[in-house]
Backbone as JSON, one array per atom type, in Angstrom:
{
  "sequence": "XXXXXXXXXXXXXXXXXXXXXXXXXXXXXXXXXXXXXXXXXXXXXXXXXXXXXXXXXXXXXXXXXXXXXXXXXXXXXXXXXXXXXXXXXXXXXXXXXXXXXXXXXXXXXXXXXXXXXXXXXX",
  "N": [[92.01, 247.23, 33.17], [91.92, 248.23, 30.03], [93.16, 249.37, 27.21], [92.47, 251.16, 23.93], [93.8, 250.91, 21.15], [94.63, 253.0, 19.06], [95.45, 253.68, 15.73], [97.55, 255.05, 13.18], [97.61, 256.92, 10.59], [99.54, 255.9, 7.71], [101.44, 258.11, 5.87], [103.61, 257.41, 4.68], [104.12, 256.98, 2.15], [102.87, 258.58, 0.64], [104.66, 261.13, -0.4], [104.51, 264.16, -0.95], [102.78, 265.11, 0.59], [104.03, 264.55, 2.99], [105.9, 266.19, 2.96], [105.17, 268.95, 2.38], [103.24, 268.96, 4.95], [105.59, 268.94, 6.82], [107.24, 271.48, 6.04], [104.52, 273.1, 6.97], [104.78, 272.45, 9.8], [107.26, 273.81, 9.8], [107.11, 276.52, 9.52], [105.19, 277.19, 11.27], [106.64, 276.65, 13.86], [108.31, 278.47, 12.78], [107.17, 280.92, 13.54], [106.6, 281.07, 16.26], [108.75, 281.21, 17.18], [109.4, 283.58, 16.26], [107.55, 285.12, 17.38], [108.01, 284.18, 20.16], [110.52, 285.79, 20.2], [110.19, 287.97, 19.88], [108.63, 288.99, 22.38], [110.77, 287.73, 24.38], [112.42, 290.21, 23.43], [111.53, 292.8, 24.2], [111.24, 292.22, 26.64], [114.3, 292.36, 27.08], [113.82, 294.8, 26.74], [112.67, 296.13, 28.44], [114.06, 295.46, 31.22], [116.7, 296.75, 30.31], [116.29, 298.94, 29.99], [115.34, 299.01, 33.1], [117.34, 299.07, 34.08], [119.0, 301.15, 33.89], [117.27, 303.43, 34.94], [118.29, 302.61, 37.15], [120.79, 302.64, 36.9], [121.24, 305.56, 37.21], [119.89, 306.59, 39.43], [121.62, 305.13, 41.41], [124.27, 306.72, 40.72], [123.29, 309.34, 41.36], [122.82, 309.24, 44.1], [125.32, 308.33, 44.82], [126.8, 311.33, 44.15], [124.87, 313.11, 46.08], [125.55, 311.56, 48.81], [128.74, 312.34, 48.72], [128.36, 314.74, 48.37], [127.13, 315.35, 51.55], [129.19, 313.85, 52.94], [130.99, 316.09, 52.36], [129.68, 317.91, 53.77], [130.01, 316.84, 56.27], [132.64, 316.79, 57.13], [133.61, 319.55, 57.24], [131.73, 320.47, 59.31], [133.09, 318.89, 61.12], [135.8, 320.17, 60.79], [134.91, 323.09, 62.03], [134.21, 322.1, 64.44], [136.31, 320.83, 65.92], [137.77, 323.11, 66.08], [136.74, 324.56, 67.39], [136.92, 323.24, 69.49], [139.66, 323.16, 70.42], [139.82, 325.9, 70.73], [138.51, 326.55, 72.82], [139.46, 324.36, 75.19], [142.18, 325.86, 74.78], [141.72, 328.27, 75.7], [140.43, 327.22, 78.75], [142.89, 326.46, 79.79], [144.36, 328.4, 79.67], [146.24, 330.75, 82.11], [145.09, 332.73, 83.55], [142.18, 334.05, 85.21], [140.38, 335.74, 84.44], [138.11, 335.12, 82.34], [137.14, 333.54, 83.19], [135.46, 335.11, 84.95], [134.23, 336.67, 83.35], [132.54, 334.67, 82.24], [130.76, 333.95, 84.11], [129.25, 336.27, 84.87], [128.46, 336.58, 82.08], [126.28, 334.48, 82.21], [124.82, 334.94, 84.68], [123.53, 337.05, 84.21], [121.84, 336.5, 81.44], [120.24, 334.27, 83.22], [119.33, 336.54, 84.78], [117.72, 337.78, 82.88], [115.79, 336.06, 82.07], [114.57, 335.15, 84.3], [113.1, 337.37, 85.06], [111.54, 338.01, 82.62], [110.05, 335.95, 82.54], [108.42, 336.54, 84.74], [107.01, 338.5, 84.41], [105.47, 337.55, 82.0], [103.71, 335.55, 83.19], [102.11, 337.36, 85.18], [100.22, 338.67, 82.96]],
  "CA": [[91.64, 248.29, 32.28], [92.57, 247.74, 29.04], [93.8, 250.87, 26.65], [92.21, 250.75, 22.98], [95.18, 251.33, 20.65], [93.98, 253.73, 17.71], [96.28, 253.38, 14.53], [97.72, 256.67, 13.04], [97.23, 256.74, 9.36], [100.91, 255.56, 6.84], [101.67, 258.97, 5.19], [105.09, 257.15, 3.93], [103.33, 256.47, 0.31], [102.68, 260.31, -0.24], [106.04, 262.25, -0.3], [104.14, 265.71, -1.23], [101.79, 265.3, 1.56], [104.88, 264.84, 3.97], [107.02, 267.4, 2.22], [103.59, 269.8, 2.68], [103.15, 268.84, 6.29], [106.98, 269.61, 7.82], [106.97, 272.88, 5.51], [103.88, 273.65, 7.46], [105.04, 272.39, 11.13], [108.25, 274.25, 9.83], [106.38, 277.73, 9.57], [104.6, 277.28, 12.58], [107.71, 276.94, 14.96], [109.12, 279.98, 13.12], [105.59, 282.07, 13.98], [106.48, 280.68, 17.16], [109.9, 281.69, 17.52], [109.21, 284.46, 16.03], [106.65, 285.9, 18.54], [109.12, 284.19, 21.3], [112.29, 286.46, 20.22], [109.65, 289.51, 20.02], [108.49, 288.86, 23.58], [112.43, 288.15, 24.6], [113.55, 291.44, 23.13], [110.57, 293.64, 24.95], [111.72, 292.26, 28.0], [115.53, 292.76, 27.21], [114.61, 296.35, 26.55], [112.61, 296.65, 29.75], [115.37, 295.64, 31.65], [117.47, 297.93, 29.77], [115.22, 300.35, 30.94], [115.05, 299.18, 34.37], [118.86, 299.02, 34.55], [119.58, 302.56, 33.34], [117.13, 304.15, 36.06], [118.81, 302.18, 38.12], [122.37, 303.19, 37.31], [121.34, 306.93, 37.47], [119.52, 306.62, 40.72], [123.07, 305.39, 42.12], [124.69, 307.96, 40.52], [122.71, 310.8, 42.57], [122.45, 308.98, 45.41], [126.46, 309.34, 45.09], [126.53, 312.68, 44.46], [124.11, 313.23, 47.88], [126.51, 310.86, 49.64], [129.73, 312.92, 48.21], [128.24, 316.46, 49.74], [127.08, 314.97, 53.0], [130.75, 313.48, 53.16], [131.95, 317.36, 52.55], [129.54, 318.71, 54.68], [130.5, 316.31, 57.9], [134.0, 317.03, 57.18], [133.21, 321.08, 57.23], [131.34, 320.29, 60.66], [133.96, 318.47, 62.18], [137.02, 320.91, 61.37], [134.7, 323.63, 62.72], [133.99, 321.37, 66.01], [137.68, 320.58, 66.32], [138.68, 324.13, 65.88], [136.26, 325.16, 68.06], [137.03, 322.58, 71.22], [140.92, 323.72, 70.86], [139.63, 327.17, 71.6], [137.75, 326.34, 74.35], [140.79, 324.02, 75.76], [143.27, 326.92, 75.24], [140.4, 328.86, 77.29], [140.19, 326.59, 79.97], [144.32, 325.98, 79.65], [144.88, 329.84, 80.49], [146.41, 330.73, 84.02], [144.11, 333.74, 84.15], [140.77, 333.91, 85.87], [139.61, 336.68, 83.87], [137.94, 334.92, 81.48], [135.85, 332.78, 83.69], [134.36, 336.13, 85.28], [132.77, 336.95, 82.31], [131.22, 333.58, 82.0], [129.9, 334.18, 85.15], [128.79, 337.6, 84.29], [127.58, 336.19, 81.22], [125.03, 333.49, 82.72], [123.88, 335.77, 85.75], [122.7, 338.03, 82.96], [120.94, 335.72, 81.03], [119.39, 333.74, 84.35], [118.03, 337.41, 85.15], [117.08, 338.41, 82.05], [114.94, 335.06, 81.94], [113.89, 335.55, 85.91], [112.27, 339.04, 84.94], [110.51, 337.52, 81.41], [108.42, 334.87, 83.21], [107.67, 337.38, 86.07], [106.05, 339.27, 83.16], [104.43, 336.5, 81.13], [103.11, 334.85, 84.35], [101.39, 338.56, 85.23], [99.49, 338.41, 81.76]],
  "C": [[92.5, 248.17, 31.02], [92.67, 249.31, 28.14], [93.27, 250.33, 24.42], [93.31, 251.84, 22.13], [94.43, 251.99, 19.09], [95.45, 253.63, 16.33], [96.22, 254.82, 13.39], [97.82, 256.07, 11.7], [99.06, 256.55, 8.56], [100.75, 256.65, 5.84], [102.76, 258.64, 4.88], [105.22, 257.19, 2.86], [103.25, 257.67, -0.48], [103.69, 261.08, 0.13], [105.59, 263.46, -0.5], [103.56, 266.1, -0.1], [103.43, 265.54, 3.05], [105.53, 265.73, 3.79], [105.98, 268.7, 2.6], [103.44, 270.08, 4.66], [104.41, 269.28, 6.9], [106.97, 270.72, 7.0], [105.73, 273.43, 6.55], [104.2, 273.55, 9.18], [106.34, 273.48, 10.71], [107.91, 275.7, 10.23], [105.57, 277.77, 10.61], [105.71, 277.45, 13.84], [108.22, 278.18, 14.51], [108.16, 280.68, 13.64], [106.35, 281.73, 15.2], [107.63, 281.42, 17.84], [110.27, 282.99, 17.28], [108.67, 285.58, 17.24], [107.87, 285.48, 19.79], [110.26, 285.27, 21.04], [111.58, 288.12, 20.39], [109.17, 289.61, 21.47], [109.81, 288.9, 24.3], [112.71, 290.24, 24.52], [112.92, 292.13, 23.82], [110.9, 293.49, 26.43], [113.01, 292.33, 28.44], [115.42, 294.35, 27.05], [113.83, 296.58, 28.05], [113.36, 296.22, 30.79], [116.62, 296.5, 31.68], [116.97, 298.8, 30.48], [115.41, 300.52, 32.62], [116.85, 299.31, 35.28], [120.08, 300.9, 34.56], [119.23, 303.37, 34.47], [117.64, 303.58, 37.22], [120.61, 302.74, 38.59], [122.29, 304.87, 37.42], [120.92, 307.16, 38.95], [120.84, 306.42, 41.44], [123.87, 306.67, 41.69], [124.05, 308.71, 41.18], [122.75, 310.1, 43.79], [124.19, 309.0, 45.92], [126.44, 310.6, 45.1], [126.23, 313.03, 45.64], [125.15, 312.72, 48.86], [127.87, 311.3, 49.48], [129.43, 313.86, 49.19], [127.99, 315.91, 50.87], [128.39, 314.65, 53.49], [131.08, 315.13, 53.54], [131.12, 317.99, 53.6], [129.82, 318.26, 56.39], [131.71, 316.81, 58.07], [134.39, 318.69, 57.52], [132.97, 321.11, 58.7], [132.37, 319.79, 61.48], [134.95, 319.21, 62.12], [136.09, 321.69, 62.31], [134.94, 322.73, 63.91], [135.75, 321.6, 66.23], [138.48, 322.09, 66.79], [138.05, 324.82, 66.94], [136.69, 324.4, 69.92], [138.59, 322.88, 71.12], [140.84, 325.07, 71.09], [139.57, 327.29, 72.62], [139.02, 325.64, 75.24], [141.57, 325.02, 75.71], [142.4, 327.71, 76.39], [140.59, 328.11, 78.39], [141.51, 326.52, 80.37], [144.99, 327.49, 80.35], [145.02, 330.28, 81.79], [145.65, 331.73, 84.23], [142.79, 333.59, 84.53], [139.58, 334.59, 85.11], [138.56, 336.39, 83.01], [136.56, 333.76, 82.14], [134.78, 333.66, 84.35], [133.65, 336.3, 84.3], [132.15, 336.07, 81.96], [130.41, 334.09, 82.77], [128.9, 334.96, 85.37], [127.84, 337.15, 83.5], [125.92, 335.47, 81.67], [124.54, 333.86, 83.71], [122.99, 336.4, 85.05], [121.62, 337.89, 82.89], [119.59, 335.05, 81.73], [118.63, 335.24, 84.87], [117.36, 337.8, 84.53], [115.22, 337.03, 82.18], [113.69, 334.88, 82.93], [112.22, 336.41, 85.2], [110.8, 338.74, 83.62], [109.77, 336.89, 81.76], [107.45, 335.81, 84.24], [107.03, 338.05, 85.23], [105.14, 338.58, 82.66], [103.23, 335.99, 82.14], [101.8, 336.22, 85.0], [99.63, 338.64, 84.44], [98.09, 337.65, 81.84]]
}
């Protein structure tokens, strides 16, 4: 297969014509570069953009993660303060204190008895 060799025309002879021609390839790469740096910047500002809701979204999502912190910390003194009650309770040489559980949850177990025996009626 043979390749037929075409022969590009000797614009060396006309200096206006070449001087004409890179002035015009010259103005074409700026158009070019032009539109490229305007495309660039549109996508440096949506970035911008996408970086901003991004750093505010962390920001609140600290915040949220700040109070949840204070409110575990709230929950756990209560708890704590509440199971050294209960241990001094249980820690006490008196008895007295377990009758009225006892008291307590007979109560309750009859009050509960008596409410179904009602509902169940119905």
């Amino acid at each position: 297969m043979t390749f037929k060799r075409t022969r590009q025309p000797n614009y060396s002879n006309n200096k206006s014509f070449n001087y004409n021609y890179l002035q015009q390839q010259n103005k074409e790469i700026q158009k070019q570069n032009e539109l490229k740096i305007k495309t660039l910047k549109n996508k440096v500002i949506g970035i911008k953009s996408i970086s901003v809701d991004i750093r505010n979204e962390i920001r609140r999502h600290n915040k949220l993660l700040d109070e949840l912190d204070n409110n575990f910390n709230s929950a756990n003194s209560i708890l704590d303060r509440t199971v050294n009650r209960i241990s001094t309770l249980i820690s006490s040489t008196t008895g007295q204190h377990m009758c009225w559980l006892f008291l307590f949850v007979f109560t309750v177990l009859i009050f509960i008895y008596f409410y179904w025996k009602i509902n169940l009626r119905k």
